[in-house]
C-alpha positions as CSV (number, residue, x, y, z in Angstrom):
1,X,0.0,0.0,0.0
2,X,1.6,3.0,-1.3
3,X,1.7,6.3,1.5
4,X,-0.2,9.2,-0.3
5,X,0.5,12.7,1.1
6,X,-2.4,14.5,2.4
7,X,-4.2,17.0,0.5
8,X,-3.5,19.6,3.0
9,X,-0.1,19.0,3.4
10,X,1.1,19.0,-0.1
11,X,-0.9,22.6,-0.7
12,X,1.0,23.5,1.7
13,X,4.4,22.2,0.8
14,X,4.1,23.5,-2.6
15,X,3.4,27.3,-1.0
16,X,6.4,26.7,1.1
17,X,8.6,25.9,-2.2
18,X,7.4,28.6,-4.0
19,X,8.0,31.3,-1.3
20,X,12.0,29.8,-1.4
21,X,11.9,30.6,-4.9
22,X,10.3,34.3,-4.4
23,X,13.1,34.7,-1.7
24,X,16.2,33.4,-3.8
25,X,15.0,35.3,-7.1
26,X,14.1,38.3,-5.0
27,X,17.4,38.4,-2.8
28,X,19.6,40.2,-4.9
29,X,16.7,42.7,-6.1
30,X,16.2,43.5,-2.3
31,X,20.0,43.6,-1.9
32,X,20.1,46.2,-4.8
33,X,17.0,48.2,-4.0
34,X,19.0,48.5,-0.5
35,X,22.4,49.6,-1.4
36,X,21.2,51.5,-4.7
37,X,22.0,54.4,-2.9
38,X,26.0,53.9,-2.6
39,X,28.6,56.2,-3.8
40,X,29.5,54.7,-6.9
41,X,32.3,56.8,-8.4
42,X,36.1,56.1,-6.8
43,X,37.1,59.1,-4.6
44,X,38.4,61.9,-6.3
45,X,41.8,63.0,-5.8
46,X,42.6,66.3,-8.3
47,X,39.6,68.3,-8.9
48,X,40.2,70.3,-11.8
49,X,39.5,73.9,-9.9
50,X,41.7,76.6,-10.2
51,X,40.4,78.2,-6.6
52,X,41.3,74.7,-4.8
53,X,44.5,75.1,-6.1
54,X,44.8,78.6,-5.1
55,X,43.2,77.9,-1.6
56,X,46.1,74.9,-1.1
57,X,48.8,76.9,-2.2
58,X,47.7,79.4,0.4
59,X,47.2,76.8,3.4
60,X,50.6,75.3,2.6
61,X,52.4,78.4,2.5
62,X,50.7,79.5,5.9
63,X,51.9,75.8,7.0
64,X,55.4,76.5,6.0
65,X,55.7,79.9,7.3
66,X,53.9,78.5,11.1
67,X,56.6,75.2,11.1
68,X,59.5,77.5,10.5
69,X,58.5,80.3,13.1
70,X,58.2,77.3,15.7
71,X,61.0,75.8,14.7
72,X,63.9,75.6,17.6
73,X,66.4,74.2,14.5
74,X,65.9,77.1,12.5
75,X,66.1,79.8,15.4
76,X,69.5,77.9,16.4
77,X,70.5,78.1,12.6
78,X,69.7,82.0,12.8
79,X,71.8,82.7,15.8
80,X,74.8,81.0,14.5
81,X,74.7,83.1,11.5
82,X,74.5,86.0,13.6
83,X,77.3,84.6,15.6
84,X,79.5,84.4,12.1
85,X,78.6,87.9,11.3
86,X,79.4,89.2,14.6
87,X,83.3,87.4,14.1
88,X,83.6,88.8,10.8
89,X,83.0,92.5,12.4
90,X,85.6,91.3,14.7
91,X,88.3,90.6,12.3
92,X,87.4,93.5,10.0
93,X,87.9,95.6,12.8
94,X,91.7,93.9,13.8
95,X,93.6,96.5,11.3
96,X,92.0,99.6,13.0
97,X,94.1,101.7,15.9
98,X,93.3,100.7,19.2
99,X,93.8,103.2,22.1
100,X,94.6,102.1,25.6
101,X,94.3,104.4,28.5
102,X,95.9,103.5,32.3
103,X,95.7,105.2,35.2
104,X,97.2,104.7,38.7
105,X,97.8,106.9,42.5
106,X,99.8,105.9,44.8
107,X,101.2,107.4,48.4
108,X,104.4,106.7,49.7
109,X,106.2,107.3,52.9
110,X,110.0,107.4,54.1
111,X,111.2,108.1,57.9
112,X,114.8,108.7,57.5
113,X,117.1,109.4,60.5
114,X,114.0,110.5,62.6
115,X,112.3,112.8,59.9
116,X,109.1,112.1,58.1
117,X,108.5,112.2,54.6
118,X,105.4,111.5,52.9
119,X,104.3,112.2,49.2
120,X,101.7,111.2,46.6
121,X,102.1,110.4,42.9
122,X,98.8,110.1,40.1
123,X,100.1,108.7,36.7
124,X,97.7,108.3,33.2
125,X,99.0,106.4,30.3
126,X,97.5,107.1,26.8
127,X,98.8,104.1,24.2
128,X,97.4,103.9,20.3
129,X,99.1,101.1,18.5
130,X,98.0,99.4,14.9
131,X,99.3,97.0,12.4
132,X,101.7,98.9,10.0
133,X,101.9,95.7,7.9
134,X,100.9,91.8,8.3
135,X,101.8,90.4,4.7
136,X,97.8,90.4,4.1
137,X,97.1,88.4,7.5
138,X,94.1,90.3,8.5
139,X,92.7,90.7,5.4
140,X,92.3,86.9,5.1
141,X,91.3,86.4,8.6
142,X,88.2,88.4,7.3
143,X,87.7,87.0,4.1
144,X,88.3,83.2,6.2
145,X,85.3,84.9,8.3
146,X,83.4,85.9,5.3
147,X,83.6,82.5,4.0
148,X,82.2,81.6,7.7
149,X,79.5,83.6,7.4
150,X,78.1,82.6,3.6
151,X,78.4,78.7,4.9
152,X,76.0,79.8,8.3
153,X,73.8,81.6,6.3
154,X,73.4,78.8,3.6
155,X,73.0,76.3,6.7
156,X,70.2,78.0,8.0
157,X,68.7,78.1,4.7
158,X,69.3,74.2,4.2
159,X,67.6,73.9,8.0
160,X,64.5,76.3,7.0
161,X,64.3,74.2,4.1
162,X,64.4,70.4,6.0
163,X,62.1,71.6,8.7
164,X,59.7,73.0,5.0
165,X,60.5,69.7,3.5
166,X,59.4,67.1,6.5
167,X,56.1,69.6,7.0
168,X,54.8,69.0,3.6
169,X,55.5,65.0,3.8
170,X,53.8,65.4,7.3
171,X,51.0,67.1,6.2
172,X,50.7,64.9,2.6
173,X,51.3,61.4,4.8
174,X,47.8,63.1,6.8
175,X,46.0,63.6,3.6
176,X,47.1,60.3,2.2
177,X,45.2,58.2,4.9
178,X,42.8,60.5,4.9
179,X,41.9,59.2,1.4
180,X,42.7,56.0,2.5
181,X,39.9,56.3,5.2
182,X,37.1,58.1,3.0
183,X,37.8,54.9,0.6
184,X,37.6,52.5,3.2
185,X,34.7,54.2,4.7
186,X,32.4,53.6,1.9
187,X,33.7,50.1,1.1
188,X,32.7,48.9,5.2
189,X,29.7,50.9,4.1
190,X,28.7,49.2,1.1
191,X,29.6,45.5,3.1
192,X,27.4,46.8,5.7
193,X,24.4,47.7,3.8
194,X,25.2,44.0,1.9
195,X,25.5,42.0,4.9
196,X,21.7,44.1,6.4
197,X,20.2,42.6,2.8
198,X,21.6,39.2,3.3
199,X,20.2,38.7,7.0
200,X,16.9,39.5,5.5
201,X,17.5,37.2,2.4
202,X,18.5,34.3,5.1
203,X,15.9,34.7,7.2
204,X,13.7,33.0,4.5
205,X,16.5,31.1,2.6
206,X,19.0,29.0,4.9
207,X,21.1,28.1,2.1
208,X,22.2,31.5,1.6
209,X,24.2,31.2,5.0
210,X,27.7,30.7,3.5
211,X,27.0,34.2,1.6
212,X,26.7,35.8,4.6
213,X,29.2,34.3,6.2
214,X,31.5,35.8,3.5
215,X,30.1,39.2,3.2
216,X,30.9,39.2,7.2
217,X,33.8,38.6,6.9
218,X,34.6,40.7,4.2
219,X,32.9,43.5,6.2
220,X,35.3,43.4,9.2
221,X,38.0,43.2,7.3
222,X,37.2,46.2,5.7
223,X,37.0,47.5,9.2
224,X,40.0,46.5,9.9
225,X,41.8,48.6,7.2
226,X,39.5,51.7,7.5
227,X,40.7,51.4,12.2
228,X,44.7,51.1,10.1
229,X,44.1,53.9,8.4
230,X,42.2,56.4,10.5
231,X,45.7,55.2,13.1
232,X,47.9,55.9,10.1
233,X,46.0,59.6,10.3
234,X,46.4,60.4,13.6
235,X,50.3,59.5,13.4
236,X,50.9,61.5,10.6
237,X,48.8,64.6,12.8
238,X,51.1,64.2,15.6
239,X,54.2,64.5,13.4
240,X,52.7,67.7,11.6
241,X,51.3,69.4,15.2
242,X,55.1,69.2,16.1
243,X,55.8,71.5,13.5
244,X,52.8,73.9,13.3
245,X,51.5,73.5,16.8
246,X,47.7,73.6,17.5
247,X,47.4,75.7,13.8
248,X,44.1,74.9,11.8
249,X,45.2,71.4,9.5
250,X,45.0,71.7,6.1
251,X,41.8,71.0,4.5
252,X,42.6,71.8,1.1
253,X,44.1,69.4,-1.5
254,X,47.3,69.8,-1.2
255,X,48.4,67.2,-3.6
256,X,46.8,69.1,-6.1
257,X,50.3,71.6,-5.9
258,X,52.7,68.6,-6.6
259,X,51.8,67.0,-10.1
260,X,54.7,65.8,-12.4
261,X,58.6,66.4,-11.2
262,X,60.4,68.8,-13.0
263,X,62.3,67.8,-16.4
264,X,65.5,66.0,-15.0
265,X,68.1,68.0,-16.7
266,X,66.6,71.0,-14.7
267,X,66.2,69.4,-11.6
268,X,69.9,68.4,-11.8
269,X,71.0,71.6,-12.7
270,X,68.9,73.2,-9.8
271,X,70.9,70.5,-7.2
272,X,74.5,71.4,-8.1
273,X,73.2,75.2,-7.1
274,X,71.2,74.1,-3.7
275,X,72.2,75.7,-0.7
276,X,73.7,72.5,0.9
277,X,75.9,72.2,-2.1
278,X,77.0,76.2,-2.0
279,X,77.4,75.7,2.0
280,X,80.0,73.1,1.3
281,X,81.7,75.0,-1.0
282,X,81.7,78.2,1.4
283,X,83.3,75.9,3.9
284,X,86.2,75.1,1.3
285,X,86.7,78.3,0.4
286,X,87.3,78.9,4.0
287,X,89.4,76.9,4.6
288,X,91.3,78.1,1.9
289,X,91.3,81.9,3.4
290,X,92.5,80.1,6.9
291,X,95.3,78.4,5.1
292,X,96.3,82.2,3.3
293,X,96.4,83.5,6.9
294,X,98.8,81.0,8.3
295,X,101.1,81.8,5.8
296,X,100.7,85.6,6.3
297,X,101.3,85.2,10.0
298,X,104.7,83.8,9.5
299,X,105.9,86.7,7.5
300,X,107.4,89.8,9.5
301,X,105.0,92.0,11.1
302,X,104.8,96.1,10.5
303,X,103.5,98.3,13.6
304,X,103.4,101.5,14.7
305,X,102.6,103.0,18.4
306,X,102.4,106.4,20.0
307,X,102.0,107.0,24.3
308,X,102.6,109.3,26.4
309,X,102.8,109.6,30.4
310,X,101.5,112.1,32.8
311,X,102.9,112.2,36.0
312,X,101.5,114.8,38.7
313,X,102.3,114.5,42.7
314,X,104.2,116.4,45.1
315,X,107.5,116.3,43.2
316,X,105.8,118.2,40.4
317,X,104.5,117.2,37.1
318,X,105.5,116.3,34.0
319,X,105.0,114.9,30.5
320,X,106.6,111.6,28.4
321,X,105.8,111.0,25.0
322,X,107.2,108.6,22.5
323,X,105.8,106.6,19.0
324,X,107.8,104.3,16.7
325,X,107.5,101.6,14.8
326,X,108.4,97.8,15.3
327,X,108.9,95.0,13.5
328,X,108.6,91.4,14.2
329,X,110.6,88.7,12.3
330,X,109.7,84.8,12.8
331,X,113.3,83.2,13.1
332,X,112.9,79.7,13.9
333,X,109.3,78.3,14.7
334,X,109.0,74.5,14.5
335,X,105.3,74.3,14.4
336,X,104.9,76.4,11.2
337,X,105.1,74.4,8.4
338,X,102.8,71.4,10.2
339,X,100.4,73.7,10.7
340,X,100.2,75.4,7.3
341,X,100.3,71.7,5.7
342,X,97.0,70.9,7.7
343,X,95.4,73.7,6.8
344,X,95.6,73.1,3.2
345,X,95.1,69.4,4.0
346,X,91.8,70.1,5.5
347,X,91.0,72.3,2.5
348,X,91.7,69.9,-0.2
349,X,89.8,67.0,2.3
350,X,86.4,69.7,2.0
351,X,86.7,70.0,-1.4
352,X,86.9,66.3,-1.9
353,X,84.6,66.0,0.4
354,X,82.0,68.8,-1.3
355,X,82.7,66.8,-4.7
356,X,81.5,63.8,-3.3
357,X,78.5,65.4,-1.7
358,X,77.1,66.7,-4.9
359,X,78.1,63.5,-6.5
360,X,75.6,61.2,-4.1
361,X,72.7,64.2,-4.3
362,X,73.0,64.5,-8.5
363,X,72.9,60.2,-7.7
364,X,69.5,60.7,-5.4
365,X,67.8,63.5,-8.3
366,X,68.4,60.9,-10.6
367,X,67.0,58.0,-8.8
368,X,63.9,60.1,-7.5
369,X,63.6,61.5,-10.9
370,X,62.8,57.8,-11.8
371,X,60.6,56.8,-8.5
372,X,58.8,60.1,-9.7
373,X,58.2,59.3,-13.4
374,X,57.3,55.7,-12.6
375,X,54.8,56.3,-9.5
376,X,53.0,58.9,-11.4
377,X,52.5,56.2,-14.3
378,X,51.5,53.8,-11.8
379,X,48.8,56.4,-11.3
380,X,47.8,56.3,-14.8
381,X,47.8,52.7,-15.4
382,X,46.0,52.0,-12.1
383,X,43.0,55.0,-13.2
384,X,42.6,52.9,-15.9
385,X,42.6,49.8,-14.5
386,X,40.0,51.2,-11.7
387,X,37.9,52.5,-14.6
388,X,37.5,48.8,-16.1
389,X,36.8,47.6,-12.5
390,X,34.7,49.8,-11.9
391,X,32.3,49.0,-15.1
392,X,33.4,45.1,-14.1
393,X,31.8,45.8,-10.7
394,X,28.6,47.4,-12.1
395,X,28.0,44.5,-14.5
396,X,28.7,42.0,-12.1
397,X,26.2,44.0,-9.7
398,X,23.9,44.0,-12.8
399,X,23.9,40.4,-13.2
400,X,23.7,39.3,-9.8
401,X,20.6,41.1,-9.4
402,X,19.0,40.7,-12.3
403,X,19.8,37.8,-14.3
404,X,21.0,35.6,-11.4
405,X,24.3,34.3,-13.8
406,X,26.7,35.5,-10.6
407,X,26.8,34.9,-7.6
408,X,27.3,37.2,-4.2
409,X,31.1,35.8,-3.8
410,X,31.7,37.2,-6.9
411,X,29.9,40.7,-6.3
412,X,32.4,40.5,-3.0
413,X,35.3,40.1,-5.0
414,X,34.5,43.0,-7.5
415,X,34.0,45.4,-4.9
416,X,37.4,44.4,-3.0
417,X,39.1,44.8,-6.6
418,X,37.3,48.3,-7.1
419,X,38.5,49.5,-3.1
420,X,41.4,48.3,-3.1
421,X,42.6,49.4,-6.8
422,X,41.5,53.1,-5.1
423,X,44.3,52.8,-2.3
424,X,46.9,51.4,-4.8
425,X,45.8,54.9,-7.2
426,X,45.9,56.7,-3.7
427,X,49.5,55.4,-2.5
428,X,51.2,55.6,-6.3
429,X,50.1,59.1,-6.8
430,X,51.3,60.3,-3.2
431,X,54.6,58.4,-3.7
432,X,54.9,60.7,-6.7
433,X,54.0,63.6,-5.1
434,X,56.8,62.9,-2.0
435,X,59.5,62.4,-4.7
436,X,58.5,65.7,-6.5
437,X,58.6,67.5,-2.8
438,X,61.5,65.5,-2.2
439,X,63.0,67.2,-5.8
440,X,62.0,70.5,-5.1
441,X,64.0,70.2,-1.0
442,X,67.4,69.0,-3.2
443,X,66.9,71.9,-5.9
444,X,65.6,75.5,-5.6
445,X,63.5,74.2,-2.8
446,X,60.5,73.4,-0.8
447,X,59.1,77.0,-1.1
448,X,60.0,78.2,-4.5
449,X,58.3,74.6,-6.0
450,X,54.9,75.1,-4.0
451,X,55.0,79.2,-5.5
452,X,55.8,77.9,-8.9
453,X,53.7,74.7,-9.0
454,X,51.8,74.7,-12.5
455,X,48.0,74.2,-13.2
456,X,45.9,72.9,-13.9
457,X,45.9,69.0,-12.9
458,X,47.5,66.5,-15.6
459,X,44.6,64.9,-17.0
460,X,46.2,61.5,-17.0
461,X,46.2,61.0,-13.2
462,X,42.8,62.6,-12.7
């Protein structure tokens, strides 16, 4: 005897099957009806507007001016120049007369065969003295502080110009997560809203549970990286409040300022004049001076004087004058020659030593030169590739919902690709842009690059 299913039953098994099938066809429908209201175009990273270019070029300069004013390098930097200009007043100032004025009293007594004599004495000295001739020793005792001088001013040029240089990666590094976490933002955002749909869709349909599972797990993930970045962001703040203190942070772009590197026969060219190059060279040429004044100072020495003595007391008062001139011959000095061969020594060792220098920095303009040219196509080639992702992620979308030829895993996957290939445009263009900063710090420097920055935007890493 065959088992025959009830009337009732079967009526209401076959409702029961057919609300399944509502659920699984509708699923992706009620997925998309939820989440149709996403951002859909990748975050933008050079709007093509003249005033946001004007408006960063203004923060960053306020930025630049706020980090050097605070700066404790740059006001040490500033003193020692004024320190080098007060020594070369100093040894400008060796040739002049000098004048020397002495006075003295005194009181004496005597008791001599039982008599008592007491008298008093007030003598002034007046002395003038100056070099005659030195064989050109002071003259290159100043020009050795000259020399001194130019290399402390171009120091504290080369320190305005670090402290200008490590704002401006400080405050791009702040900006850079800051993308970072507007794209990871709306990618936990779009998991979110797909994981809401996907409760819904499982509620009715239990085979449906490994899709959520997935999309869960995709979801914290994403939360994961957005928590990284928004760290990254506060790191990078606490490197740039140490420079500009509790000033505003820049809202404007300013990546927009630092688009393609300068051609590299230019940039090389603007290296071999950069103040830490000419601050080497300074130092050479000081060295050079101190060498020139060794020599001079064992040649004979030319001077003339002229001092008199007043004498007033109780033997009466009277007058001394005198004035000449004197000459002083080194004879025999053992130490000379060592110390003239140092000197020159040390010269020719800061001249080797400048040449070198500019050597290893025409080295790094090349080598950034090439980091710049290949991040920036980087950029390109990944706004292209995020452009075909991007329609790949919309058709996939389109097909999952409407056709039901894909399935959620592979919705998942297209929107990872489409985040994710937004970071990788994110971190190649900023790579670019620290090389180009890093460019304009070895050449005519931070300051002059941000005034001189071109627009608008290259439309190629738009």
């Amino acid at each position: 005897m065959k088992y025959r299913t009830p009337p009732r039953l079967q009526a209401w098994g076959l409702r029961a099957a057919a609300a399944l099938l509502a659920a699984a066809l509708a699923g992706p429908a009620a997925a998309a009806d939820a989440c149709g209201t996403e951002e859909e175009q990748p975050v933008e990273l050079l709007p093509a507007d003249a005033q946001a270019a004007a408006a960063a070029r203004r923060e960053l300069q306020a930025l630049l001016a706020q980090a050097e004013a605070r700066s404790a390098a740059v006001g040490a930097a500033r003193l020692l120049a004024e320190a080098a200009q007060s020594d070369l007043e100093e040894a400008r100032a060796a040739p002049l007369p000098r004048a020397t004025l002495s006075s003295s009293a005194l009181a004496n007594g005597q008791r001599v065969a039982g008599l008592q004599r007491n008298g008093s004495q007030a003598r002034a000295d007046l002395n003038v003295s100056a070099p005659l001739w030195d064989a050109g020793y002071s003259a290159a005792l100043a020009d050795w502080r000259a020399r001194l001088l130019d290399a402390a001013r171009l120091g504290e040029l080369d320190t305005r110009e670090q402290v200008a240089l490590q704002t401006l990666s400080s405050a791009l590094e702040q900006q850079r997560y800051g993308l970072q976490a507007r794209v990871y933002e709306r990618y936990t955002a779009r998991m979110g809203c797909l994981v809401g749909a996907l409760e819904q869709i499982v509620a009715a349909d239990r085979g449906r549970a490994s899709e959520l599972l997935q999309a869960r797990n995709t979801q914290r993930q994403a939360e994961l990286a957005l928590a990284q970045a928004r760290s990254q962001q506060r790191q990078a703040e606490i490197r740039l409040r140490r420079f500009i203190g509790d000033a505003s942070l820049p809202t404007a772009p300013l990546q927009l300022l630092l688009q393609q590197p300068p051609p590299l026969q230019r940039a090389l060219d603007e290296a071999a004049r950069a103040s830490a190059v000419a601050q080497l060279t300074a130092q050479a040429e000081a060295q050079r001076e101190l060498t020139r004044a060794l020599r001079a100072q064992r040649q004979p020495q030319w001077s003339w004087s002229v001092g008199g003595t007043q004498l007033a007391g109780s033997g009466g008062a009277s007058t001394v004058w005198s004035g000449g001139i004197s000459v002083s011959v080194p004879l025999l000095d053992p130490t000379a020659q060592p110390a003239i061969r140092a000197s020159a020594q040390r010269g020719e060792a800061a001249v080797a030593q400048r040449d070198e220098a500019l050597s290893q920095r025409l080295e790094r303009v090349a080598g950034l030169h090439e980091q710049a040219d290949a991040a920036f196509e980087r950029a390109l080639r990944s706004a292209e590739v995020l452009q075909v992702s991007q329609r790949l992620r919309q058709a996939t979308r389109l097909q999952w919902q409407q056709l039901g030829r894909r399935s959620l895993f592979d919705v998942i996957s297209t929107e990872g690709d489409f985040h994710n290939l937004q970071v990788t445009r994110i971190n190649a263009l900023l790579d670019a842009q620290q090389a180009t900063a890093l460019l304009w710090s070895l050449g005519t420097g931070v300051a002059a690059g941000v005034e001189a920055s071109a627009l608008p935007a290259p439309p190629a890493v738009r």
